[in-house]
KETORTI-374615 format. One record per residue (C-alpha): x, y, z. Coordinates in pm, whole numbers, plus 50000, padded with zeros to 5 digits. Example, Ala and Ser with C-alpha at 12.3 -4.5 7.8 and 13.67 -1.06 7.14 Angstrom:
2
512304955050780
513674989450714
// end
This chain:
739
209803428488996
207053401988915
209463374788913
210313386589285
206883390089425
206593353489268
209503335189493
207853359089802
204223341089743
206243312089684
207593311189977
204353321390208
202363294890023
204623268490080
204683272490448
200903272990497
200823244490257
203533228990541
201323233590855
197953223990640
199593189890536
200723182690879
197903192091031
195393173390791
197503139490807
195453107190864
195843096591193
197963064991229
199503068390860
203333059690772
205093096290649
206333077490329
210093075990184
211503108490098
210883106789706
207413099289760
207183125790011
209033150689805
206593143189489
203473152989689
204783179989818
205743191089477
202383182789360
200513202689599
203263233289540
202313232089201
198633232089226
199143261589507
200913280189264
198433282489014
195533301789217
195813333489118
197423357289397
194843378989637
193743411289508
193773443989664
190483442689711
189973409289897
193313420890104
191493449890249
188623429890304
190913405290528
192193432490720
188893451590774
187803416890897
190063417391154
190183451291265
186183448091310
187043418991540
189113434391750
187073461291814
184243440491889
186493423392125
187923459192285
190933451992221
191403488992077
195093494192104
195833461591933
192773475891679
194763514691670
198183489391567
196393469991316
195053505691173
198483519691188
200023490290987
197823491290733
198333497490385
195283505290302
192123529790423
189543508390653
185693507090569
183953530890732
182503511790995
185723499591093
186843536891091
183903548391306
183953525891559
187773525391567
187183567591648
184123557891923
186443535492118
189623557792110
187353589592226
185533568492489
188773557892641
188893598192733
192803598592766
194843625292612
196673595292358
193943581692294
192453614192189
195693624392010
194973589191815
191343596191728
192193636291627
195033616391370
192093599691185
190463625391135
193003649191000
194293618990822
190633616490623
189883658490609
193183660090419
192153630590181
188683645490178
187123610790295
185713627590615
182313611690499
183463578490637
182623584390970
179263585391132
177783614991341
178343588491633
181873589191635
182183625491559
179853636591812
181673611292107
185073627491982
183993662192065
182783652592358
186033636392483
188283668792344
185703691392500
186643674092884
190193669992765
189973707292741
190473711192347
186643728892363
187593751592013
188143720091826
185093699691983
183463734591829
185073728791516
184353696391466
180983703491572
180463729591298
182023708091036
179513680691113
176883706491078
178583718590724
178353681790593
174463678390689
175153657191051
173353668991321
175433655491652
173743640591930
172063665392207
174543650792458
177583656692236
176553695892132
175253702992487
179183696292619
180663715592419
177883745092445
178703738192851
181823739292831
182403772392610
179843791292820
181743785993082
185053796893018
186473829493158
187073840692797
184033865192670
184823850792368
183703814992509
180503823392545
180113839992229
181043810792066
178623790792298
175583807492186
176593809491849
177363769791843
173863764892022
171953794291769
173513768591463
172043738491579
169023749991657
168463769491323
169493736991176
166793719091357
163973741291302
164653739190901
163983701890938
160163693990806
159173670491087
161223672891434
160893631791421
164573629591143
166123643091455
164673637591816
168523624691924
169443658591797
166323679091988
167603707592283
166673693792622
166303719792954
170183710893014
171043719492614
169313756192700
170303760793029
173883758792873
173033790992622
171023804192879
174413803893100
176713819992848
174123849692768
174293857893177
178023854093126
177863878292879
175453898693038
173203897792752
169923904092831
168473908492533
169953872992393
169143855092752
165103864492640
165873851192259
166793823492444
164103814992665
161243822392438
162693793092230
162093766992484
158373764292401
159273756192100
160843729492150
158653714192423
161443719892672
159903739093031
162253760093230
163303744893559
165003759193914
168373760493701
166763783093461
166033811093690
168973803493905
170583815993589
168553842493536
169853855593901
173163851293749
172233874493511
170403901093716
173943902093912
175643905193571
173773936893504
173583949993802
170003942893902
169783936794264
166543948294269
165273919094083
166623893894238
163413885294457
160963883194175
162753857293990
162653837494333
158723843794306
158553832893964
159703801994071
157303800694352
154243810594126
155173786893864
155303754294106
158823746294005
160633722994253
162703742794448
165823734094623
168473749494852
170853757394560
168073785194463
168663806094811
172623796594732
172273816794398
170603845594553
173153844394854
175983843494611
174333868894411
173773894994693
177723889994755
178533892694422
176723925294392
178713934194733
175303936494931
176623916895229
173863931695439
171523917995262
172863887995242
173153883295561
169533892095657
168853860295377
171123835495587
170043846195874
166243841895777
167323802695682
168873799296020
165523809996147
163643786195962
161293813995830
159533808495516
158873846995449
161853849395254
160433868494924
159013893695235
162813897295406
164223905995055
161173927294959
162113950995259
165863949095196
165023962194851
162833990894891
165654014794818
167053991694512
164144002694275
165854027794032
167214018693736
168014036293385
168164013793122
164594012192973
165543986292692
166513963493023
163203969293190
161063954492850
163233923892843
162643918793251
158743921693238
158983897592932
161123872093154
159373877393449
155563886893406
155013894693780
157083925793731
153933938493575
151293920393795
152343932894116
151513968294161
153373992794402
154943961794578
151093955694764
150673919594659
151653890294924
154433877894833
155103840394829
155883816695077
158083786795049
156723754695008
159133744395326
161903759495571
165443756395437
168423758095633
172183769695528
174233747995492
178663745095384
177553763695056
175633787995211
178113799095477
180953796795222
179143819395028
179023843695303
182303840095391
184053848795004
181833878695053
183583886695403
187183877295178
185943903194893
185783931995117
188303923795296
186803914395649
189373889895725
188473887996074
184903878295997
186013854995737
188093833995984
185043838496278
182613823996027
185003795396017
184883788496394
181303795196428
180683768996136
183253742196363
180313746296631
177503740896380
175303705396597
174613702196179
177203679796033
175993695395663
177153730895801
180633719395900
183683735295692
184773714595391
187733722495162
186373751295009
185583769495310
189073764795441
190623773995098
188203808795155
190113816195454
193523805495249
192493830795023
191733861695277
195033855995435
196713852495094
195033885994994
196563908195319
199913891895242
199793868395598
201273837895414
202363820495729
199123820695857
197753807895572
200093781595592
199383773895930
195233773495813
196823743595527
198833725995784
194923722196009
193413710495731
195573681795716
195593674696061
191583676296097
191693653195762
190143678395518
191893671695193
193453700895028
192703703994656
194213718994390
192563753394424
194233753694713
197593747094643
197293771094345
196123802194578
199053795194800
201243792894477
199873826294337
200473841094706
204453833494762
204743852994352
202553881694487
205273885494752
207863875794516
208983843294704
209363825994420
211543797394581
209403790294807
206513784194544
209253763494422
209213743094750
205173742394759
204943732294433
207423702494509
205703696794870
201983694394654
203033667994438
205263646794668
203473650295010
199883655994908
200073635094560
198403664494375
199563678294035
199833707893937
197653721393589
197973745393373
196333774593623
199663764793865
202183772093543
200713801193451
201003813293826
204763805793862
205333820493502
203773853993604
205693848693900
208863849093763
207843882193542
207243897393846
211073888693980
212153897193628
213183859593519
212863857493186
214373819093175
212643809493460
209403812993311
210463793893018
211803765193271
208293766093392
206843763793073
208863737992914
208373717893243
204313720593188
204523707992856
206823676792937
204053672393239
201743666092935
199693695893004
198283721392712
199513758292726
196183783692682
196253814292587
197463828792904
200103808692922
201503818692556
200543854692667
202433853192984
205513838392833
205463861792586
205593894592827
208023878593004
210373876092717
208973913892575
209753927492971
212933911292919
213703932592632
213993895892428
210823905192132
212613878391868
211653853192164
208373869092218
207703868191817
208693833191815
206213822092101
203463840591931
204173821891616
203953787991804
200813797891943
199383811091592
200103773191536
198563756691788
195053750291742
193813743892093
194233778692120
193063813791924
195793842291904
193903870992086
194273912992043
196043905192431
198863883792194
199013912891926
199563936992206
202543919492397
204043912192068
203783951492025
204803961592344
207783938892316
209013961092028
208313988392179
210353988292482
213543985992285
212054017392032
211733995391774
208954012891608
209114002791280
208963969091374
205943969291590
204003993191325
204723959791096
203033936091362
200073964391386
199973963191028
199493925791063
197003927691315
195133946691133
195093923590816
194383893891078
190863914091186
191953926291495
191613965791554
194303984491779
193143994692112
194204016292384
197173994892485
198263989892124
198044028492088
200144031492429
202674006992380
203754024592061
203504057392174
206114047892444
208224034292139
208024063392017
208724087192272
211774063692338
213044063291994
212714100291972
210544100991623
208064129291672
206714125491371
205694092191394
203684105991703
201394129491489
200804103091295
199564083091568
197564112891714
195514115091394
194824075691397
193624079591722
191724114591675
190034095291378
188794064691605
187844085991886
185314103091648
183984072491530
179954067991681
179854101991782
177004118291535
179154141991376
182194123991346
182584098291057
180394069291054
182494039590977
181034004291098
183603986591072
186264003391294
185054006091636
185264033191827
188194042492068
188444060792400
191324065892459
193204069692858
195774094193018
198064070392962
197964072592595
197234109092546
199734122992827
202344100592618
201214121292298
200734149592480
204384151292629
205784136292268
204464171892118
205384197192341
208814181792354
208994185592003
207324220891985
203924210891822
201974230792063
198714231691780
198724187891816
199414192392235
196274213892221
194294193392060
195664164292304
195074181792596
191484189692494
190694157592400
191714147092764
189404171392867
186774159992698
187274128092856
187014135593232
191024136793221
193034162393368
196284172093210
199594173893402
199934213093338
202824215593595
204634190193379
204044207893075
205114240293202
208334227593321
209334214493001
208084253092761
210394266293036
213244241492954
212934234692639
211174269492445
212314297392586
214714302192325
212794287992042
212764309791699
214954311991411
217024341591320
215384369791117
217724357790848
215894331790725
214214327390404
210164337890378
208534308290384
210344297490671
209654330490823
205974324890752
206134288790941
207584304791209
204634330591245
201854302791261
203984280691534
204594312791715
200914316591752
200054280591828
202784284792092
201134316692233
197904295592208
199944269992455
201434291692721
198124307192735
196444271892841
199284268693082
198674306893219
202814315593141
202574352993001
201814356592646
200514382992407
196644371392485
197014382492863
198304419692809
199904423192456
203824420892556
205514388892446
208584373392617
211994381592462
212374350992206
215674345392114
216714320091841
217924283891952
220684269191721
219584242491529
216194240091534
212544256591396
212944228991076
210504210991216
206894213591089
203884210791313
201604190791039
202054160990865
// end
């Protein structure tokens, strides 16, 4: 081996001796005869070959060297190959910038590069190497890529190691999880946003940190996800930090704070945040009205909203005194734990007494504009008003304003209130003006078309839109289109043409989320294919853009379930369970279906006491157990049980069912039930043959089954004392009515 590596330095020395000797000939010089030529070479070889060869150590350095070049030259994908082809780990500053350059490039490969690096160093533990700089830009690029749980992640494993990422890196990925439709989004938000911030406030003097510090955008982020949570109580939390931090509420603020009013159903509020703003001098702008317009709509108070755009048009500056009068009969409200949190955020609650202060003016006149009358106009598409949804249209065409003339969104509201009554041609036709008139359709568009054509199952024609979007309008499709077509498909019962979709999405390049594993996966368990279903669950247990939800658990169930494999989905329960996840209503339903299918009525009282134990968790006599929560269950479930056990003769478990749907504002099918006693019971005991214990089970069923014909008002010995002549029925009365 070391006589090998010799003739391999040999042989690279010799050729840089070649070029040096060339190259560093005296100008005008004869080259020699051969044998004098051959003897300096020799001598030179000679004298080359005994410097000791380069260590590791000065090899690394070389390559650093260069890599550091290149990146100071941008040249980062001729830096990423020079990384790749190394033998050896880079310095950390190489390392760091290397991971700034790749995440500022904000393309998925380059992002796929920079997430390699880092795995690469977490599994050698030599994460240290890189500097809160690059971590912080890396979330930030995975956070718009859409990877926002691993921006979180890396996020918290920065704040593990004792970094504290930039404001502008945490704030993105706080914005971005507040945001998302998931509850569990926001959760995660204000937990993200709770840990820097306790992280901060440990520190001994704010200076170590002020790139670190919450700005008004950093809180307006929490502030968002608490409204999207409809958290009160963690929206105050919230804002009685800001002082803290030196960081004043602006319009945003309280235009979140109307956000969260709506949330909790607090029309009657709505107004005195507006005069908070006044009363505090904050700079107001139109997008203030816009949130109370879209929160009147959103609260389905079109009226009122109306009066609001209405009072714009009129240039009136009264506007706290137009929404004081629409809200004199909006003044009740329950929840006395919600009232202390408003009079904390929102002092002149308290100030103004019996609604006999002036209200505010506004520091100007503001008129509606697009937004405003878009606003409206969803409102008129919520409740159906198609009619005044397209009028607002043409009345906005006529607008002298060119800032109140319909843009894309206001033509992809009317879109969507055609879509909704099923008129797809005319919603068509609406698409086909918009191109004509030059208004550029977007991709909300196309998708609310797409999601119309599976609603009426015309799946090849989403087909041909889908094609016509890309190749006529030059728009591609994301992962919202996929997930329409696959549900599509599930609705046409086309089990491989949701996979076609979804294997097409992925070859586009675009992540799957957990709707789109979920949707695939009821596809295949609709399908009556669970294996298939199992095996898409386990690639999105796997994936870690994406967190297997209780929805996953439950389609994995129900998949199982439809075929009356019980035994099977009790194992995936089991799992769930283990995984942290508590069965719900649609766990309990899908495997009370199994059951009923596969015929087991045993396994149904077993399931009736699981449920009669969660439904008496929280109540103050039933069992106090924190960490189960409690269950309530629907007629779904407990007609399921309920039919399981009268089927099966366990008339003292259908009682208790039935009662329990009572109890719950449910009202049992009693014609049902009395249709199958009559079918199924009235030739129900055993012969007087039998031995004395079964004799004695016989007597206690007989009663529980006088106990049932008297709920269903069939004769029985507690009307007038006769009983109905019971017969024996072959074969059966070994069942017991207790497990």
């Amino acid at each position: 081996m070391t006589g090998r590596r010799g003739r391999v330095e040999k042989g690279n020395v010799s050729v840089c001796y070649a070029a040096t000797s060339v190259k560093g000939r005296p100008k005008g010089k004869s080259e020699g005869n051969p044998s004098e030529r051959e003897g300096n070479e020799g001598e030179a070889m000679n004298a080359t070959l005994l410097q000791p060869p380069l260590s590791p150590f000065q090899r690394a350095t070389a390559g650093d060297q260069k890599l550091i070049s290149l990146l100071r030259e941008r040249k980062t994908e001729e830096a990423w190959e020079t990384y790749r082809n190394s033998t050896h780990l880079p310095n950390p500053t190489c390392l760091s910038r290397l991971v700034s350059q790749l995440s500022y490039q904000n393309t998925l490969p380059s992002l796929t590069r920079a997430q390699s690096i880092v795995t690469r160093l977490r599994n050698d533990h030599q994460l240290h190497r890189l500097d809160a700089n690059c971590l912080g830009l890396l979330a930030v690029a995975a956070s718009k890529a859409g990877h926002t749980l691993y921006a979180a992640s890396l996020l918290r494993s920065m704040l593990r190691s004792g970094y504290l990422p930039h404001v502008k890196a945490w704030t993105a990925v706080v914005a971005r999880l507040a945001s998302s439709p998931d509850l569990d989004g926001p959760s995660q938000a204000l937990s993200l946003f709770r840990s820097v911030s306790r992280r901060l406030r440990r520190l001994p003097d704010p200076a170590m940190a002020a790139s670190s510090q919450p700005d008004t955008a950093a809180f307006n982020a929490a502030l968002n996800a608490c409204a999207n949570l409809g958290d009160p109580a963690a929206f105050l939390q919230v804002f009685d930090e800001m002082p803290r931090f030196n960081v004043e509420p602006d319009a945003l603020s309280y235009n979140t704070m109307m956000k969260l009013c709506c949330g909790v159903g607090r029309k009657d509020l709505l107004v005195f945040v507006l005069e908070r703003v006044l009363l505090l001098g904050i700079p107001l702008c139109v997008t203030t009205l816009q949130s109370l317009v879209s929160a009147y709509v959103e609260l389905g108070d079109l009226e009122t909203a109306e009066k609001l755009v209405q009072a714009m048009r009129e240039k009136r500056r009264d506007i706290c005194r137009v929404l004081r009068e629409c809200n004199l009969d909006d003044q009740d409200n329950d929840n006395d734990d919600d009232d202390c949190v408003f009079e904390k955020l929102l002092p002149n609650l308290v100030d103004q007494s019996g609604n006999e202060a002036e209200p505010p003016l506004l520091p100007k006149v503001y008129a509606p504009n697009t937004r405003t009358y878009t606003t409206l106009m969803k409102g008129y598409m919520n409740a159906g008003r198609v009619s005044d949804t397209v009028r607002m249209l043409e009345a906005m065409r006529r607008q002298d304003d060119k800032g109140s003339h319909p843009d894309h969104v206001s033509y992809t509201t009317v879109v969507s209130a055609l879509v909704k009554v099923g008129s797809m041609e005319r919603a068509r036709q609406v698409l086909a003006e918009m191109t004509r008139i030059g208004v550029r359709a977007n991709l909300i568009t196309y998708n609310v078309l797409l999601k119309g054509y599976c609603q009426q199952l015309q799946i090849d024609k989403a087909r041909e839109l889908l094609k016509d979007m890309v190749d006529d309008a030059g728009i591609q499709p994301d992962v919202v289109s996929y997930n329409i077509l696959i549900d599509g498909c599930i609705l046409v019962d086309d089990s491989a043409g949701a996979l076609s979709f979804f294997n097409e999405m992925r070859a586009r390049g675009i992540a799957p989320t957990k709707i789109s594993y979920t949707t695939l996966m009821k596809a295949f368990a609709y399908s009556g294919q669970p294996k298939l279903a199992h095996r898409v669950f386990s690639e999105m247990d796997n994936d870690p853009r994406v967190k297997v939800d209780l929805i996953a658990w439950n389609m994995l169930v129900e998949g199982y379930c439809r075929l009356g494999l019980v035994e099977e989905a009790k194992k995936v329960i089991q799992k769930m369970k283990e995984s942290g996840f508590h069965p719900d209503v649609s766990t309990y339903g899908s495997l009370a279906n199994g059951i009923a299918l596969a015929r087991k009525p045993g396994e149904a009282l077993l399931l009736w006491n699981e449920v009669k134990e969660r439904c008496e968790v929280g109540k103050p006599e039933g069992k106090c157990d924190s960490s189960v929560p409690p269950l309530k269950p629907d007629e779904g479930l407990l007609d399921t049980l309920a039919d399981i056990c009268v089927r099966a003769a366990f008339f003292r478990k259908a009682l208790e069912i039935v009662a329990c749907m009572e109890e719950n504002g449910i009202s049992p099918n009693k014609t049902k039930f009395t249709r199958i006693y009559v079918e199924m019971h009235s030739r129900m005991f055993t012969s007087k043959h039998a031995s004395r214990a079964r004799q004695d089970r016989r007597v206690e069923r007989k009663r529980a089954a006088e106990a049932f014909k008297f709920w269903l008002g069939l004769p029985n010995s507690y009307y007038d004392g006769s009983e109905w002549r019971l017969e024996p029925m072959e074969g059966y009365g070994t069942t017991s009515d207790s497990v």
